[in-house]
N, C-alpha and C positions, 0 to 999 in steps of 0.2 A: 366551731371552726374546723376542729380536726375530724369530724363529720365531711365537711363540705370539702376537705381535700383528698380525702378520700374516696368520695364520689368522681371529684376529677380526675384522681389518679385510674381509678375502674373505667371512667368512660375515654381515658386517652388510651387505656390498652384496648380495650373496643375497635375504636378507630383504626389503631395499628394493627389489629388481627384483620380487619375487612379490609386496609390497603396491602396486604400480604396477600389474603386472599385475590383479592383483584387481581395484584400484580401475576399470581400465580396461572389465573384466565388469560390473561395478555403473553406470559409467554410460553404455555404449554396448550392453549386453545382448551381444556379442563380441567372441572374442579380436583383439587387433592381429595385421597381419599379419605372419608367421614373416619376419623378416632373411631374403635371398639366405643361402645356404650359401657360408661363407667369407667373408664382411664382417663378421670380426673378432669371432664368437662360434662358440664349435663347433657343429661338421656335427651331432652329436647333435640342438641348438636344434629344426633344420628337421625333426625325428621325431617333436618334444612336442607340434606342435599338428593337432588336427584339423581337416578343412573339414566345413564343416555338411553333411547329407543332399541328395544330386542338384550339389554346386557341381562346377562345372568337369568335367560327365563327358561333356558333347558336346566337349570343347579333348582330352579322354583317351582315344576312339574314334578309330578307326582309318577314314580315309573311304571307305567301299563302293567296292566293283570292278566294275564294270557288268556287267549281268545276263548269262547266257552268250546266243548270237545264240539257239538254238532256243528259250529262253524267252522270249524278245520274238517271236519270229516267232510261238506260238502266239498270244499275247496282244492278237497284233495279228490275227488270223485273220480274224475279228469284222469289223475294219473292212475290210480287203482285199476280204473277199466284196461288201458292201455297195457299198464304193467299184465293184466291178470289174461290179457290177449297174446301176449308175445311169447309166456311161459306157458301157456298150453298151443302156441300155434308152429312159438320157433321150431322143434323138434321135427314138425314134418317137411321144412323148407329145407333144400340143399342146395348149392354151389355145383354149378355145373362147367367142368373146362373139357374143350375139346381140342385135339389137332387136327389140321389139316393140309396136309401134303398137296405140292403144288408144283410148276412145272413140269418136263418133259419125261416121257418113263415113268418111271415107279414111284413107292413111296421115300426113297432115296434122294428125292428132291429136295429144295427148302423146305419147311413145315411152318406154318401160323398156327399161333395158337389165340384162342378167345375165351371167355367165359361168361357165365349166364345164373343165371337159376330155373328152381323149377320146384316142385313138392309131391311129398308120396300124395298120389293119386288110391292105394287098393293096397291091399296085404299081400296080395301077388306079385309086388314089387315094380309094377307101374309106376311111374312118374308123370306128370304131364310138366310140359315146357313150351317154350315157343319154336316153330320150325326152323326159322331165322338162326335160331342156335344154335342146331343140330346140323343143320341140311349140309351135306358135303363132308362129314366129320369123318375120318377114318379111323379115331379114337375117341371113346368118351368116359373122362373119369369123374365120377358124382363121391362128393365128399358130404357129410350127414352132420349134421349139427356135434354130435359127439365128436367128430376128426375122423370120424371110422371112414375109408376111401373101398369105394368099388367100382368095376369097369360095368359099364353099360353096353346095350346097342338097340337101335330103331327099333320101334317096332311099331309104326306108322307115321306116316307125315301127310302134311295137307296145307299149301301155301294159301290157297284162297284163306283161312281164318287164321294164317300163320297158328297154330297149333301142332304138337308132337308129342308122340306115345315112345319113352325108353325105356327099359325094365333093366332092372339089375336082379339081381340071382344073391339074396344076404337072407339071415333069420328074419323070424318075425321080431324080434327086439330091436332092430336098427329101421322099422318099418311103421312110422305114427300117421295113417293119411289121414288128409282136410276132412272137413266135414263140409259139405256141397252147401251152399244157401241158390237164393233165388235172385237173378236179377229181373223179374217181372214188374216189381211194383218199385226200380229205385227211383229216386226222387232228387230234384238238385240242390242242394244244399246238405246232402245227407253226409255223415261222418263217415271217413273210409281209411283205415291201414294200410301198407302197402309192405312187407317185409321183405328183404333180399338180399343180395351180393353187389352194390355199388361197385366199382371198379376194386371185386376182389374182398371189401370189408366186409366179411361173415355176417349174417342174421341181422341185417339195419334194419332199422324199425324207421318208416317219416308218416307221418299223418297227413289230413287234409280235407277236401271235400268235392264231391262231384259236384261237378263246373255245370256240364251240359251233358246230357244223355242225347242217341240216335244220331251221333256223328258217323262218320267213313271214312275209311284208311284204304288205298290200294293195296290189292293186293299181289303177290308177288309171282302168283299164277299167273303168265301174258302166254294166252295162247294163240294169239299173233302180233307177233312185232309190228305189222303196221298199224294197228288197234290200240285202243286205251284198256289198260286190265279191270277185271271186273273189281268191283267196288265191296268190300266187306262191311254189311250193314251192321245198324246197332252199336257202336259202337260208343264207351264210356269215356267221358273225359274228368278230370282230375284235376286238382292242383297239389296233389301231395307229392313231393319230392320223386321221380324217377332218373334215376341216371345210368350210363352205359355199367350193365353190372344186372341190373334189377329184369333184366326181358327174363319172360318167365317163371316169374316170383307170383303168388297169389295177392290179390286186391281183398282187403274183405270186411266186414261190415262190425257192427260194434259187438255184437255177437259170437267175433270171429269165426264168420262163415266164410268162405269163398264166393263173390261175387263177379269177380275177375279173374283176367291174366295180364299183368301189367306186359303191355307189348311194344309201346313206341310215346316217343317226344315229337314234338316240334320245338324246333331251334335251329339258330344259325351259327353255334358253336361248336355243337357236338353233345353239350350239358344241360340239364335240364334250364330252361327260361319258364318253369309255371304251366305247363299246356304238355298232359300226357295219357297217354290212353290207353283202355284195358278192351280185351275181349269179353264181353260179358258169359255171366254164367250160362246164359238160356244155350249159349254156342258153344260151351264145352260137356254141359249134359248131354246134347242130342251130339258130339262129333266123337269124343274119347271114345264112347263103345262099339261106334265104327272102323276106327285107328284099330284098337284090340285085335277086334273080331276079325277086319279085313286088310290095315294096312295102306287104305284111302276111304276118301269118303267122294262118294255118287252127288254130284249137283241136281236142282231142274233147270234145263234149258228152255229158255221160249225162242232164241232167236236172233235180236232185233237191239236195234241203239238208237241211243235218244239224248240229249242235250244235258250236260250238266248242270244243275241251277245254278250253280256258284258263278259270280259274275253275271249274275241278271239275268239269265239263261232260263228263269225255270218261267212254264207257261202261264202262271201268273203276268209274271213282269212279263211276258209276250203275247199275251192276248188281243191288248188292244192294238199294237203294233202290227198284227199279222189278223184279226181282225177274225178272231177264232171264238168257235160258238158256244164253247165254255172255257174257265179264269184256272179248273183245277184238271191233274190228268197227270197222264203221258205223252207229249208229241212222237210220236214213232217216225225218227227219222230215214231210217233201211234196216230194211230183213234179208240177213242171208240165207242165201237159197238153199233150198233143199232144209231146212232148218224147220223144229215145229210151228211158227207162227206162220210160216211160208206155207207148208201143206195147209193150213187152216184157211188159208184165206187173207190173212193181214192184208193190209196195203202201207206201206213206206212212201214217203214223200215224193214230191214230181223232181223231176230234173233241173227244173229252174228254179235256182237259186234265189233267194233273197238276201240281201247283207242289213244285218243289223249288228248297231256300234262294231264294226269291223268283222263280223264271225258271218261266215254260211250257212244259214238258215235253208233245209228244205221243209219246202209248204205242202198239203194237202194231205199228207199223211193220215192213219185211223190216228185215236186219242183214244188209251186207253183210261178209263174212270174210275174201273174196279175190278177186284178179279174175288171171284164166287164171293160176290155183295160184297165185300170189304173196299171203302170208296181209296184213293191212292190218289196221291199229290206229285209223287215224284218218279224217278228210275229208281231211286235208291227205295224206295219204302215198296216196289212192286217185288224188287229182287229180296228183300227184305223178307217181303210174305213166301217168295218160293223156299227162299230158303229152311226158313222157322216150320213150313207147314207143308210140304209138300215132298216127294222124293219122285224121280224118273220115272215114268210110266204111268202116271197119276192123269185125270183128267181134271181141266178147272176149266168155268165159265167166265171170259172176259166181257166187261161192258164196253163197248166201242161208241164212239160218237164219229161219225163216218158223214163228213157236210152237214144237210139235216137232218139227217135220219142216228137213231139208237138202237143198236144191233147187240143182240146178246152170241158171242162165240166161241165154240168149245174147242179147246185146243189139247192136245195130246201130248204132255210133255214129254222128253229127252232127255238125254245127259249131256255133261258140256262135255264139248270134245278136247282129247288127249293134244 
């Protein structure tokens, strides 16, 4: 008998533990927490209750083993290159400010000032920059990655490729110049550096990569106002950071060679929006030792103007409209007289206009195809080749397509005029 009440009295406390329990669901929405194992209820207890979804599984993992070394070394690849770019390229970059006096009279006027960059070019104490940052300076003081400051002055300019030669007169130890690479064979998607003076902040480093290669910038050569200025071929574009500060700073490869001259943005702010462009190398090897030497650089002239593609314009997209006997070319819209294409023979389009999507088209014009067997698409890729391969006084054979007939004619180039 006192068996059996003791039974009932064990399974009435039962009961009252699971209506506590319960109760305790009802009104805290969970279970109390499970007793330590061993404080006087059985080990089983600590098996009956679960932990809600995610509790306690960062206290139940095991703390990571650090990564093995090769996996951090590739990861950091990336920055080593860069780092190991910037410490052997900062040195030759400089900060370039200039004044320039303005107003009536003398240098007694107002004075603007601006700033730029640029980089030892030679141990002679050459710089190159962009002309855009010199041109009109009647002061220029170049500050050198150490802080060391020295005056400058011209020593060529040349707006067609906006490029400039200034030298300063220091030792050879404040004197580290680039090392020249190639822009022959760049490519789009290729990694590029850009180092400079953003609005004044010393040796900035941005990275990125070329967008598109054999773009066109105007240039700031207009040797007639009523005329559109000649077009500076070849030109690199970017997405690596450029902003007001940076003109004149080198672009340059993973190698850190010089590929570039970081020279201009598009945007409608004033700050870079993504889209920036450099002069490439191939146009600063063949111009600086011209600047040195002379202080200008000699164009070839042909002559002659022709349609810009951009906006549908190129003879492609006019061929079948105007119903021309080849898709690729030059339309030669007019040749100024007395000019080399002129003495050669060219012929420029008729008088009678045609309108297409709103623009003056003149018709019959030669079409030029190639110029000494190199086939040509555009204006920009003809002036392209004078420029890159050709200098004044030079003779080349142009392909014409003249009606139906294919005329080969040799033209005697010129220099562009002052």
């Amino acid at each position: 008998m006192k068996r059996r009440w003791v039974l009932l009295l064990l399974a009435g406390a039962g009961v009252f533990a699971l209506g506590m329990a319960v109760a305790a669901v009802l009104l805290t929405g969970s279970l109390p927490m499970a007793p330590r194992a061993g404080a006087g209820l059985p080990r089983l207890m600590a098996h009956q209750v679960e932990l809600p979804a995610g509790a306690g599984i960062a206290e139940l993992q095991p703390t990571p083993s650090p990564l093995p070394p090769e996996v951090v070394a590739a990861s950091e690849a990336e920055y080593l290159l860069l780092r190991n770019i910037y410490h052997r390229v900062s040195p030759s970059v400089v900060n370039i400010d200039v004044a320039i006096a303005f107003g009536e009279g003398t240098t007694s006027g107002p004075v603007d000032f601006a700033s730029g960059s640029g980089f030892v070019y030679d141990l002679a104490g050459h710089i190159l920059t962009n002309s855009h940052v010199v041109r009109d300076a009647d002061r220029i003081l170049v500050t050198f990655r150490d802080g060391y400051v020295a005056e400058a002055r011209v020593v060529g300019l040349d707006d067609f490729s906006d490029l400039a030669v200034i030298r300063v007169d220091v030792t050879a130890a404040h004197l580290v110049p680039v090392e020249m690479g190639s822009s022959d064979d760049l490519y789009v998607g290729q990694r590029v550096v850009a180092i400079g003076n953003p609005f004044g902040l010393a040796s900035s480093l941005t990275t990125g990569v070329i967008s598109a290669l054999g773009r066109t910038l105007p240039s700031a050569e207009l040797i007639d106002p009523t005329r559109q200025p000649f077009q500076n071929p070849s030109i690199i574009q970017v997405d690596a950071e450029i902003n007001p500060g940076n003109s004149g700073g080198p672009l340059l490869d993973s190698y850190g060679r010089v590929i570039g001259v970081n020279t201009a943005i598009r945007t409608r702010t004033g700050q870079f929006q993504g889209v920036g462009f450099a002069v490439p190398a191939s146009t600063i090897t063949r111009i600086a030792p011209e600047l040195i030497e002379k202080g200008r650089m000699d164009y070839s002239w042909l002559g002659i103007s022709s349609l810009s593609p951009e906006g549908g314009f190129s003879l492609t997209a006019l061929a079948e409209t105007l119903n021309l006997p080849v898709t690729s070319g030059v339309l030669i819209q007019t040749i100024t007289p007395g000019s080399p294409a002129d003495m050669a023979g060219l012929q420029g389009g008729f008088d009678n206009n045609t309108r297409v999507r709103g623009t003056d088209v003149l018709v019959g014009g030669d079409i030029i195809v190639a110029i000494d067997g190199v086939f040509v698409d555009s204006m920009d890729e003809l002036v392209g080749y004078l420029v890159v391969n050709t200098r004044p006084g030079d003779e080349v054979k142009l392909t014409v397509v003249r009606g139906d007939r294919t005329l080969e004619i040799p033209v005697l180039l010129g220099s562009r005029p002052d």
